[in-house]
C-alpha positions, 0 to 999 in steps of 0.5 A, spaced: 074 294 502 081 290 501 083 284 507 088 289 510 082 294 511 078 289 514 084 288 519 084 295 520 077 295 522 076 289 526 082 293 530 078 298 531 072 295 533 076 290 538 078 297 542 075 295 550 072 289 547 075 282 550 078 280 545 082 286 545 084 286 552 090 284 551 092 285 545 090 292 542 087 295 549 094 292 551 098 295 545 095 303 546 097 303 553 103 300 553 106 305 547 102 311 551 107 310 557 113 308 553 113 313 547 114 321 548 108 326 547 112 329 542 110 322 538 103 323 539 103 330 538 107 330 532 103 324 529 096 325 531 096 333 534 095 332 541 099 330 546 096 324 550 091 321 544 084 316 545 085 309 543 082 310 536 087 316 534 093 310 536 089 305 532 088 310 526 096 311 526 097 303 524 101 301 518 102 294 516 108 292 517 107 285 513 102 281 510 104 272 511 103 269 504 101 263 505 096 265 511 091 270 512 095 274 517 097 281 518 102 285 523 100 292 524 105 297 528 106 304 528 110 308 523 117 311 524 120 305 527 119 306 534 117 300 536 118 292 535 111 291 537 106 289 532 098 287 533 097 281 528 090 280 526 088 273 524 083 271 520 080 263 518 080 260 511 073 263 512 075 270 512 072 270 519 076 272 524 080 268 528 085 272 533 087 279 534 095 279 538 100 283 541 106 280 538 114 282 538 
């Protein structure tokens, strides 16, 4: 499994979870209410999708070089939102974020 598919799978596992309230819980729900049901029809085939079907639409956006950080987003560029997901240099998993 890649680093950047591990990110994806701790975002996943994060859904309803503390260190998700605010972060990945926050993005789905914010981007369900800002972001028109032809998006999500298009994209996932229903119109008001679950939190894992948005999770599953993740795009990395970028990768910091010098740090072992990921930024996620959604694809089609209707959203400056991302969720950065940090890792120690362990490879353990420090933070998960909603940033801008």
């Amino acid at each position: 499994m890649s680093n950047e598919q591990k990110a994806l799978l701790d975002i996943k596992k994060s859904i309803g979870t503390e260190i998700g309230e605010y972060s990945v819980d926050e993005f789905v729900s914010h981007h369900l209410e800002e972001i028109p049901a032809t998006y999500w029809k298009a994209n996932t085939g229903v119109e008001t999708p679950t939190a894992s079907q948005v999770v599953d639409l993740l795009v990395l956006r970028s990768k910091w070089d010098d740090e072992e950080v990921y930024d996620f987003t959604l694809p089609g560029d209707v959203t400056d939102y991302v969720i950065c997901v940090k890792y120690d240099e362990n490879g353990e998993l420090e933070d998960i974020d909603m940033e801008s």
